[in-house]
Structures are given as C-alpha cells and as structure tokens.
C-alpha positions in Angstrom: -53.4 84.6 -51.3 -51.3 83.9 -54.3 -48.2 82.8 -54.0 -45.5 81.9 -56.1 -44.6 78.9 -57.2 -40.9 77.3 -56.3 -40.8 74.5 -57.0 -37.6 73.2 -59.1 -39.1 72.9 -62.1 -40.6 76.7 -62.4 -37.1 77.9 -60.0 -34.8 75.9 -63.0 -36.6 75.5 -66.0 -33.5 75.6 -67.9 -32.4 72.5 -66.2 -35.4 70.2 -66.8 -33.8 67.4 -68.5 -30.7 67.2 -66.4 -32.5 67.2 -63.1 -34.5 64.0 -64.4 -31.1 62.6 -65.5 -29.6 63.2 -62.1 -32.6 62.6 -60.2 -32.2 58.4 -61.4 -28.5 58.6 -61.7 -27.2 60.6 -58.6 -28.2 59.0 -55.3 -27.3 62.2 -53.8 -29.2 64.6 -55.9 -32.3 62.5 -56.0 -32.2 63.1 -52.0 -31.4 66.6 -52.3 -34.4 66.9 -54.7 -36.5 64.9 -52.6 -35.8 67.2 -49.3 -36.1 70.1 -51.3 -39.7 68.9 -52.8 -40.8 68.2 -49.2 -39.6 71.3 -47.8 -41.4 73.1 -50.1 -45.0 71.1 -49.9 -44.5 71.7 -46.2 -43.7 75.9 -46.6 -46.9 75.6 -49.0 -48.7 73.9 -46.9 -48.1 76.9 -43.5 -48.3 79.5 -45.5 -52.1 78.3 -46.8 -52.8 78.3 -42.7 -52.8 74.4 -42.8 -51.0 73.0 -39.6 -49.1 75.6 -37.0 -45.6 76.6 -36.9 -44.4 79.8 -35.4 -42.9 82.7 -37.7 -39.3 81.9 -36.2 -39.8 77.9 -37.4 -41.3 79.0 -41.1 -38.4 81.2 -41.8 -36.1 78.1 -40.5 -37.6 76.0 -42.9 -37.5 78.7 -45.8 -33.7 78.8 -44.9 -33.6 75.3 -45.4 -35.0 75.1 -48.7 -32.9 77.5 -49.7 -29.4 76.0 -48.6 -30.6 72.8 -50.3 -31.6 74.9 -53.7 -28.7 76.5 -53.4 -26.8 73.1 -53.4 -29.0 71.7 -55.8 -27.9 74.8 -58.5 -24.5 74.1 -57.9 -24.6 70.3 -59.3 -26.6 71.7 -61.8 -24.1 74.1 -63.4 -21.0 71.4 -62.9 -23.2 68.9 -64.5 
C-alpha cells in the first residue's frame, strides 16, 4: 500500500529552516514537533498492520496529529 508521506518536512517544505530554528530555540515547538513526529511514526506504523488499534482509536490519533499540525502551522506563519 502506498501511502503518503506527512511528515513535517514533506507537509511544510516551505518552512524547513525555521522549523530547525525553532525546533533548538522554542521549548514548546520542539515538543510539539516531537509529539507530532511520534504521532505520525505510530499512524505509520497501524496503518502497515504493525501492532492493533481499533478504527475508532486510529482516527483518534489522526485527529491528534492533526490539532498538533495544525498548531505547529500556526507558529510557523507568526514566526
């Protein structure tokens, strides 16, 4: 199955340099990246039929990563 790819760097391309800037001069950034990157490994990770989670819990966790992405844009553009 291919899937595509979201992680920040392919979702903001754009803002490649500023995301490296904030990620080691924001403390709060750096974590939002962080939960976002992990979200996403894990999302990944189900949807390639490694580990269990129900259809109810994936679409939780895609809600997730998107509420942090969406937060993550926001700094982004005010940065």
């Amino acid at each position: 199955m291919d899937l595509l790819n979201h992680d920040l760097a392919h979702e903001f391309p754009e803002y490649l340099a500023k995301m490296r800037s904030l990620k080691v001069s924001d403390p709060h950034f750096a974590e939002l990246f962080a939960r976002y990157d992990a979200d996403n490994h894990a999302i990944i990770k189900y949807e390639q039929g490694v580990g269990a989670i129900t259809d109810e819990g994936l679409e939780d966790l895609k809600k997730k990563r998107l509420k942090t992405k969406d937060e993550i844009y926001q700094i982004l553009k005010k940065s």
